[in-house]
C-alpha positions as CSV (number, residue, x, y, z in Angstrom):
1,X,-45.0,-29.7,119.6
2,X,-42.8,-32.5,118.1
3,X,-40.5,-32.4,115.3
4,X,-41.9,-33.0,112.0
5,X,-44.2,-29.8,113.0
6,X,-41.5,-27.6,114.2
7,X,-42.2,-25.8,111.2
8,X,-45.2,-24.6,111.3
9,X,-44.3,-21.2,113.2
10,X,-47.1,-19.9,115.3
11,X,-49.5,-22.5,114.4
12,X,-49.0,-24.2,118.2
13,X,-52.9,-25.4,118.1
14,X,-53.1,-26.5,115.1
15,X,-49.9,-28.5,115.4
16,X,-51.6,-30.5,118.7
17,X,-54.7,-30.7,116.5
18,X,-53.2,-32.9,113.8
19,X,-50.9,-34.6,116.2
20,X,-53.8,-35.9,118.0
21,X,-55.6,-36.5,114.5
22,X,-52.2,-39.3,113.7
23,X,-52.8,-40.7,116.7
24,X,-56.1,-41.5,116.0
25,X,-55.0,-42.6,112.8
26,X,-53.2,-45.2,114.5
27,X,-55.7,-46.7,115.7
28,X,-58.0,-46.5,112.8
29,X,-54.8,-48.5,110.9
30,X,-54.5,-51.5,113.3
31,X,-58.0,-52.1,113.3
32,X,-57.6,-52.5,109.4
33,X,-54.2,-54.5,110.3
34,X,-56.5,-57.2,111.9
35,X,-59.8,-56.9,109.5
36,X,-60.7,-59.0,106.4
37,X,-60.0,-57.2,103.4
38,X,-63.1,-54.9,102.9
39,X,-64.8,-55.9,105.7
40,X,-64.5,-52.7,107.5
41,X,-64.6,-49.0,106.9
42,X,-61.6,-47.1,107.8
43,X,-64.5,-43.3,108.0
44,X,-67.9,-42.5,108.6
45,X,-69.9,-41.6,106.1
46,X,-69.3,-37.6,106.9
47,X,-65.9,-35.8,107.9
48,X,-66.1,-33.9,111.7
49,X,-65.5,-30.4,111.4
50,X,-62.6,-28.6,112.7
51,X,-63.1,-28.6,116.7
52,X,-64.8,-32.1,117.1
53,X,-61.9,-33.6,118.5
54,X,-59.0,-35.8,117.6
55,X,-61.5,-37.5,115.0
56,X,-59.7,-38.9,111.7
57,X,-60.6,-38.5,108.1
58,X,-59.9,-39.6,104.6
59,X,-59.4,-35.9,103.6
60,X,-57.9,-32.6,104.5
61,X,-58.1,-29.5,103.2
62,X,-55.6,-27.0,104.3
63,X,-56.0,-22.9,103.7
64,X,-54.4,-20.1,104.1
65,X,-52.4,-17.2,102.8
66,X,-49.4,-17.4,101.0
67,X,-46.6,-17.9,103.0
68,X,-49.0,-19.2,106.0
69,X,-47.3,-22.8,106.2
70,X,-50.3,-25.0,104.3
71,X,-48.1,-26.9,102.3
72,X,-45.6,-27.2,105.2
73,X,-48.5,-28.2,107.3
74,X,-49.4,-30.8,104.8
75,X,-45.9,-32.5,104.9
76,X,-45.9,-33.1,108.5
77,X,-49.3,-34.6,108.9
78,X,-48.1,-37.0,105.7
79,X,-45.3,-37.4,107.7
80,X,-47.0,-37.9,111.5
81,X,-49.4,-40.3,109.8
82,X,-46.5,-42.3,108.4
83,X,-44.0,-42.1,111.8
84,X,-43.1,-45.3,113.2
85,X,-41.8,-43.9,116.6
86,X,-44.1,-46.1,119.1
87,X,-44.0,-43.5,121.5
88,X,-43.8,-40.1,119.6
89,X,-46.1,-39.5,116.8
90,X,-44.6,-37.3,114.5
91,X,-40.8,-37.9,116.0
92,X,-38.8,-36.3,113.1
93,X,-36.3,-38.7,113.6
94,X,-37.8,-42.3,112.4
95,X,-37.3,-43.1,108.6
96,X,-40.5,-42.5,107.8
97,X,-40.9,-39.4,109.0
98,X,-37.2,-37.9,107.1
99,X,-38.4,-39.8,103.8
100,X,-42.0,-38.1,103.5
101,X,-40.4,-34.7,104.9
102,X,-37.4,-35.1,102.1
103,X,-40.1,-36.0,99.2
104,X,-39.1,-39.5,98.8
105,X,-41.1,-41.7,100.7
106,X,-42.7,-44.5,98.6
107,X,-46.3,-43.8,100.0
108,X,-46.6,-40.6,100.1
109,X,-47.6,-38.7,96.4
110,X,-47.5,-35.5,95.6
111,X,-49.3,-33.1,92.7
112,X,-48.3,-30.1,91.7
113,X,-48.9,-27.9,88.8
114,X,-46.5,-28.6,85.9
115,X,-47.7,-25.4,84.0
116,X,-50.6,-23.1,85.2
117,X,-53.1,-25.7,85.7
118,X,-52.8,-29.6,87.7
119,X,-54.9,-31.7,84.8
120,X,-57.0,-34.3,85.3
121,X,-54.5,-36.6,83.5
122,X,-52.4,-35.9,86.0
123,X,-55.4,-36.4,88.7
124,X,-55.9,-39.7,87.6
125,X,-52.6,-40.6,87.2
126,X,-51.8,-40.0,91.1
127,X,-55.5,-41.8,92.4
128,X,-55.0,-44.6,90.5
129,X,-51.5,-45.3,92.2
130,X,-53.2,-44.4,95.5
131,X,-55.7,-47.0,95.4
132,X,-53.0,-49.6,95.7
133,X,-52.4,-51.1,99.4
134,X,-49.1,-49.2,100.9
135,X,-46.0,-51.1,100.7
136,X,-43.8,-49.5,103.2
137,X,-46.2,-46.9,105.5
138,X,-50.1,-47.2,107.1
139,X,-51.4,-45.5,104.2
140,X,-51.3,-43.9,100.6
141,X,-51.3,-40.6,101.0
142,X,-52.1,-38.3,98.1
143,X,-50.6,-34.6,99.0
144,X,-52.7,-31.8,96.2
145,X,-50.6,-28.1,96.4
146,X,-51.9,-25.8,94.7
147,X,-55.5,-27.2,94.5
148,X,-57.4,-23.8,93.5
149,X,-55.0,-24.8,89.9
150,X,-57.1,-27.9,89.6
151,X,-59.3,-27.8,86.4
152,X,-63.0,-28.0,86.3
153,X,-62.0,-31.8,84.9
154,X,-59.5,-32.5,87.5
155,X,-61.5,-31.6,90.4
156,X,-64.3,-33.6,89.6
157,X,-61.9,-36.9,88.5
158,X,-60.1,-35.8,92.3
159,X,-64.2,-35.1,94.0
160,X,-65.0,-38.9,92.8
161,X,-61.7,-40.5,94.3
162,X,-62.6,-38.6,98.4
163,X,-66.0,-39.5,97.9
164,X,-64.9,-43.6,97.4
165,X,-61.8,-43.1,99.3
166,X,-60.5,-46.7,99.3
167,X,-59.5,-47.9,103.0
168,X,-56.0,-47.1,103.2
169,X,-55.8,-43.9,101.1
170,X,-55.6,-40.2,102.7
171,X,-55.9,-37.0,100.5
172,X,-54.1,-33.5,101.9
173,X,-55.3,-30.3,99.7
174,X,-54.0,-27.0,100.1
175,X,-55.5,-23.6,98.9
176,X,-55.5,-20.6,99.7
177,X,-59.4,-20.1,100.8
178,X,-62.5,-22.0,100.8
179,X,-63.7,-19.6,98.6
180,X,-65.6,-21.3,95.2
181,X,-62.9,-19.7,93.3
182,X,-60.3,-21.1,95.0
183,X,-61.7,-25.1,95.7
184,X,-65.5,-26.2,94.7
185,X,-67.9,-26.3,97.0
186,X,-68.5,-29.7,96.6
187,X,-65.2,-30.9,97.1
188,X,-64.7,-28.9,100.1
189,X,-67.6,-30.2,101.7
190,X,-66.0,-33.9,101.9
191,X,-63.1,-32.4,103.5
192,X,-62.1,-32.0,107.0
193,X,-61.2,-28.0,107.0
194,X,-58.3,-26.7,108.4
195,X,-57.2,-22.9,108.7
196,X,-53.7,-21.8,108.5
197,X,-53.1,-17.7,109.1
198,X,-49.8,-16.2,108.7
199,X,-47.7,-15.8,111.2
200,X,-46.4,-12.9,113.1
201,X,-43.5,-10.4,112.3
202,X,-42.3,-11.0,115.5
203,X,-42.2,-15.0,115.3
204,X,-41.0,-14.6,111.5
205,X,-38.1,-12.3,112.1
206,X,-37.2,-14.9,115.6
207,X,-37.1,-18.3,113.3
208,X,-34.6,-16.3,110.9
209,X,-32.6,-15.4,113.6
210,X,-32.8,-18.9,115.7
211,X,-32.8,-21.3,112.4
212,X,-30.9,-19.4,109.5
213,X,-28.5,-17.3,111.5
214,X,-29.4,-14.3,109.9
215,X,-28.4,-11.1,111.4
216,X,-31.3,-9.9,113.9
217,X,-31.7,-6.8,112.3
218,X,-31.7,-8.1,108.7
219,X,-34.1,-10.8,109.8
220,X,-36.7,-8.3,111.5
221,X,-36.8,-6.1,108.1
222,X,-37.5,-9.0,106.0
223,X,-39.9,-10.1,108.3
224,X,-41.8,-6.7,108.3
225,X,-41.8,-6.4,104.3
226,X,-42.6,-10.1,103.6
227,X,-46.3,-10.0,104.4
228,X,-46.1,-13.1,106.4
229,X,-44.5,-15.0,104.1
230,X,-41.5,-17.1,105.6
231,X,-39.9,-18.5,102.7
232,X,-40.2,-14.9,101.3
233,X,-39.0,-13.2,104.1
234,X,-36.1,-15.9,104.1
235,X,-35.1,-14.9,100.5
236,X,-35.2,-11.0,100.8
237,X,-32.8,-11.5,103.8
238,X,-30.1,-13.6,102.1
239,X,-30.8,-12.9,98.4
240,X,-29.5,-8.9,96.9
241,X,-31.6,-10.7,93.8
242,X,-35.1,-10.8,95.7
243,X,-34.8,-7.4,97.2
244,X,-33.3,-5.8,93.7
245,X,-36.8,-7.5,92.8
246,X,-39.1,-6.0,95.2
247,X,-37.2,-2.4,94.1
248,X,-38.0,-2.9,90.6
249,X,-41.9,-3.5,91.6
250,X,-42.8,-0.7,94.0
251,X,-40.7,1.4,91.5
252,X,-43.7,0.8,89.1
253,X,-45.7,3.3,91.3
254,X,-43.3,6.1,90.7
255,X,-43.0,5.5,87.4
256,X,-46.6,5.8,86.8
257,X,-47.1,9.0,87.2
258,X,-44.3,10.0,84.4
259,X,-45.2,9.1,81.3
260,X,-42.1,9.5,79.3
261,X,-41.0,6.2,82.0
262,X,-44.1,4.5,82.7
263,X,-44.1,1.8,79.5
264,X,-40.1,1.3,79.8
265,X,-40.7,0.7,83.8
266,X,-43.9,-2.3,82.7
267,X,-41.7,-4.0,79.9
268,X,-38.0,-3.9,82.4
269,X,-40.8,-5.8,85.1
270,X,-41.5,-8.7,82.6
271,X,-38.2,-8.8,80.8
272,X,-36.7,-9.4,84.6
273,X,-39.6,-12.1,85.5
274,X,-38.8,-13.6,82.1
275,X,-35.2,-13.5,83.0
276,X,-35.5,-15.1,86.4
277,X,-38.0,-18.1,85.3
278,X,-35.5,-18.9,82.5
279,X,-32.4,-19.2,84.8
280,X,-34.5,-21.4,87.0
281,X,-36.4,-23.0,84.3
282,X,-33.0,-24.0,82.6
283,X,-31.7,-25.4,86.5
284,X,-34.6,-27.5,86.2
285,X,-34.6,-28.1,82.8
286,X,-31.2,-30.1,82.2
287,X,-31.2,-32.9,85.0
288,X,-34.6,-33.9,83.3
289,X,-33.8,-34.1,80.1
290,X,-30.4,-36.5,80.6
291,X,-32.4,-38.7,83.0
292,X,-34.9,-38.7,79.9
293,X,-32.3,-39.5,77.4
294,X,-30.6,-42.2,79.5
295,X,-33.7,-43.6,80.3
296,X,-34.1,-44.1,76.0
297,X,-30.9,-45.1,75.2
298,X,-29.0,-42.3,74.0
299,X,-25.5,-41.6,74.8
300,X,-24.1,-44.5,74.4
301,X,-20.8,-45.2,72.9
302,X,-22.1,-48.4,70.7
303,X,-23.4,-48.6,67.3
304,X,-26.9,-46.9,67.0
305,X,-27.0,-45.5,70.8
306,X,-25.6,-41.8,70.5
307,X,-29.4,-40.6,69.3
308,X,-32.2,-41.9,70.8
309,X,-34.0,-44.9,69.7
310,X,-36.5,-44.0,66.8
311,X,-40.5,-43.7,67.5
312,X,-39.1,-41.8,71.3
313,X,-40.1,-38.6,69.4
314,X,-43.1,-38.1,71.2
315,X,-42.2,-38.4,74.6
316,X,-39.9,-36.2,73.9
317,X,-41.7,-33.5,72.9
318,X,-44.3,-34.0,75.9
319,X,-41.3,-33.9,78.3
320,X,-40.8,-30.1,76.5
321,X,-44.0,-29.3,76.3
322,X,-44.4,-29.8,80.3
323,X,-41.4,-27.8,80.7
324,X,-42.5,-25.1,78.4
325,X,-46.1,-25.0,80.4
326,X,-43.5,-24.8,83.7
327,X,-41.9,-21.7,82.5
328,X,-44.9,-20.1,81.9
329,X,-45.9,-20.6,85.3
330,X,-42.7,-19.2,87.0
331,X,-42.8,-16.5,84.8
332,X,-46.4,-15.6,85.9
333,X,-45.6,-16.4,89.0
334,X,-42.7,-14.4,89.3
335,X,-44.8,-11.0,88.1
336,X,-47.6,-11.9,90.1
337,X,-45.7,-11.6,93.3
338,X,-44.3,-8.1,92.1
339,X,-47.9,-7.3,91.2
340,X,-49.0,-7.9,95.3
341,X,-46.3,-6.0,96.4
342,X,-47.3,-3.1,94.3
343,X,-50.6,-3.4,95.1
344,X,-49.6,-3.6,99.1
345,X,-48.1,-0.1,98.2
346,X,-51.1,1.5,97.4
347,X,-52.5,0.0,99.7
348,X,-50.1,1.2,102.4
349,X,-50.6,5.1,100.7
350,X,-54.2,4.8,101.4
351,X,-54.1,3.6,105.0
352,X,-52.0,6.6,105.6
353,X,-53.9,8.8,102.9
354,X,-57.2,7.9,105.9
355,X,-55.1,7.7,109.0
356,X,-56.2,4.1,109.2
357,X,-54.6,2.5,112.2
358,X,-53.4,-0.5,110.4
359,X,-50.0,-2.1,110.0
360,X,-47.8,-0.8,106.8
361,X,-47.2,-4.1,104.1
362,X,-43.8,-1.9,103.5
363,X,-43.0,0.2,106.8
364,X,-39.7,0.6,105.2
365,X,-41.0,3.0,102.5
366,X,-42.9,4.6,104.2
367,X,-41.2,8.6,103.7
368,X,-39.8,7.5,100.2
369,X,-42.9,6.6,98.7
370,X,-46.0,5.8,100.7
371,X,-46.5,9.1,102.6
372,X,-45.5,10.9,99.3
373,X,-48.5,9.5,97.2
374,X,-50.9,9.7,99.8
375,X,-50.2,13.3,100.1
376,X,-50.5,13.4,96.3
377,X,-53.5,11.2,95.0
378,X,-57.0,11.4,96.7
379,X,-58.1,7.6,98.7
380,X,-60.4,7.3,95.8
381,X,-57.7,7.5,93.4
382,X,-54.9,5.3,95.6
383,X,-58.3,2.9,95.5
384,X,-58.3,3.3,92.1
385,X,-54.3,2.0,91.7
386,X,-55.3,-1.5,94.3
387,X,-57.9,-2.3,91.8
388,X,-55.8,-2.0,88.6
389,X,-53.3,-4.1,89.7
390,X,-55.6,-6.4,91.1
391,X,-57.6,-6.4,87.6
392,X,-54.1,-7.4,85.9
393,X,-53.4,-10.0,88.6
394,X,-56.8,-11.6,87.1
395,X,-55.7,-10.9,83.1
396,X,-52.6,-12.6,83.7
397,X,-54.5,-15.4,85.4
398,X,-56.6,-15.5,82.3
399,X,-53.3,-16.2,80.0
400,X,-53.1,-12.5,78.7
401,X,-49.7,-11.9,77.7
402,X,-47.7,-10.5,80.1
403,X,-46.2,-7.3,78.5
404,X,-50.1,-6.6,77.7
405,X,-51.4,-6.9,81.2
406,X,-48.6,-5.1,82.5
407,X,-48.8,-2.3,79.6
408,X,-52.5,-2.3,80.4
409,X,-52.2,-1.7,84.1
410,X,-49.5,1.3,83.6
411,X,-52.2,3.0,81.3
412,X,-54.6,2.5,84.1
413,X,-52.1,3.4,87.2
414,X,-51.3,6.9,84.8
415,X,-55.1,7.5,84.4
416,X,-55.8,7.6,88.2
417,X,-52.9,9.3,89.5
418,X,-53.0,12.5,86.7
419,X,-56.5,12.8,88.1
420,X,-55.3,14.2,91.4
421,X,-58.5,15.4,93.3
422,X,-55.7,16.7,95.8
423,X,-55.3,20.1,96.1
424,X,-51.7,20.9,94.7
């Protein structure tokens, strides 16, 4: 495995697969170094499917679970397309390869949601730049996280760029499925596929050990509890805030079944989330708006420059209104990850409730909590709790407010454990 794909743990296949994918790019690039502009087509008119070789294509679409690597995955190719090393594709070491790994490679272009959804301003806004020939690299590279937040707009501004994909230009998407909820069909279909799965506990709990230093048996619990998830896994090992987190959550399932607690348990969950996305929304918050203010003039120390200029008011304004739309999206974000671990919970009581032989998401509560409720609540009823909290993962999706989803959801979680269908 080289470098720039050192990261992807587990994924030893797939890293040889795209490694031999860049060096077919190669190839494909110096036969467009000696062509006349236009005169030839850097694909066919169809992208291989996963298996048919080292074959390059104008687009990639990368899936997976959260936490599998896809957006890691992503980077490297970018980066092994881009690596100058004549020997080594995808060395590490080259300039190309640490600029595109670091973000700041000139060719390389990356979307992202800036509040729940990735527009199609911003869509077309990214292609247009892409179309150009590449200054520094082989090729424009156009790197979409987060795809399944494209809007119906966005995806089909996106769908018309990889169907004319001009010579030089390579898109990377990343979702979490092929599903039609997650990417259109049609969009996936003029995409080369490429399937990530999530690591194991073993290999998780090893790279915190090996890379971070972490103490092994810190490492191998927050490997366990992280549902494959290596950045979260990471975090819950070194951060008291991420774990104090992940309390708070599963203590939603306790709380459930009191009433007197269950409504001050659901609000303490979003005040926290709100909490946490305003500490790093602020983080993010202040470098942007002195770079914006610099960039118009103010803070100056002459006549007219301590405010800035007049008719700036607008931009402004969009600068906080992409900020605001970012908030909102930690924010969700933030209560949707306590939302899957609650939901792992239940599901954990009901595995045990069925003496299913099937891995525990949280084998560290497993006599505080999980072998309590399955003892208490019937399968049906623990079946009940997964799809409530999935339901409110889908409200908040659909821009409910927050403290109504969640108040929603304890109602529900209360209404399915008091019916017991255990005998006491």
């Amino acid at each position: 495995m080289t470098k720039v794909f050192e990261g992807l743990i587990g994924q030893e296949a797939l890293a040889a697969e795209l490694t031999a994918a860049a060096g077919a790019a190669r190839g494909v690039a110096a036969g467009l170094d000696h062509a006349e502009s236009g005169a030839m087509s850097m694909f066919g008119d169809e992208a291989p499917e996963v298996g048919s070789g080292s074959a390059m294509t104008h687009a990639w679409l990368f899936t997976g679970p959260p936490g599998s690597g896809r957006s890691v995955a992503a980077a490297s190719f970018a980066a092994a397309l881009q690596c100058t090393d004549p020997q080594v594709v995808g060395c590490g070491e080259c300039r190309s390869c640490t600029t595109v790994l670091a973000g700041t490679h000139g060719d390389v272009r990356h979307i992202v949601p800036e509040g729940l959804t990735i527009s199609v301003a911003q869509i077309r806004e990214i292609v247009q730049l892409a179309a150009r020939r590449p200054t520094t690299g082989r090729w424009q590279i156009v790197s979409v996280e987060d795809a399944d937040r494209l809007t119906e707009q966005g995806a089909n501004a996106l769908l018309k760029a990889v169907e004319e994909p001009p010579a030089r230009t390579i898109f990377l998407l990343c979702a979490p499925s092929v599903s039609p909820e997650d990417i259109s069909v049609t969009l996936r279909s003029r995409c080369r596929h490429v399937a990530l799965t999530a690591p194991a506990v073993e290999a998780i709990a090893q790279v915190l050990t090996v890379r971070d230093g972490i103490e092994p048996d810190r490492a191998a619990w927050a490997a366990s509890v992280a549902g494959g998830h290596i950045g979260r896994a990471r975090r819950l090992a070194v951060d008291e805030t991420a774990r104090a987190q992940r309390e708070q959550a599963l203590s939603l399932a306790r709380a459930a079944a009191r009433e007197g607690e269950m409504y001050a348990a659901g609000e303490l969950l979003v005040s926290s989330a709100k909490k946490a996305a305003d500490e790093i929304a602020a983080e993010l918050n202040a470098p942007e708006v002195e770079e914006l203010m610099t960039a118009l003039g103010a803070g100056g120390t002459g006549k007219g420059t301590a405010r800035p200029p007049r008719g700036t008011a607008g931009v402004v304004k969009e600068l906080e209104k992409r900020q605001k739309a970012r908030h909102t999206r930690i924010m969700r974000d933030t209560l949707d990850r306590a939302l899957v671990d609650l939901a792992a919970l239940f599901r954990d009581a009901l595995v045990q409730s069925i003496s299913a032989p099937v891995t525990m998401m949280h084998p560290d509560k497993t006599e505080t909590l999980t072998a309590p409720m399955a003892s208490y609540a019937a399968p049906e009823r623990l079946l009940g709790c997964v799809e409530a909290v999935l339901e409110c993962r889908t409200a908040l999706d659909k821009n409910v407010k927050p403290r109504f989803a969640v108040d929603a959801l304890m109602v529900r979680l209360s209404n399915e454990l008091s019916r017991r269908s255990r005998p006491a």
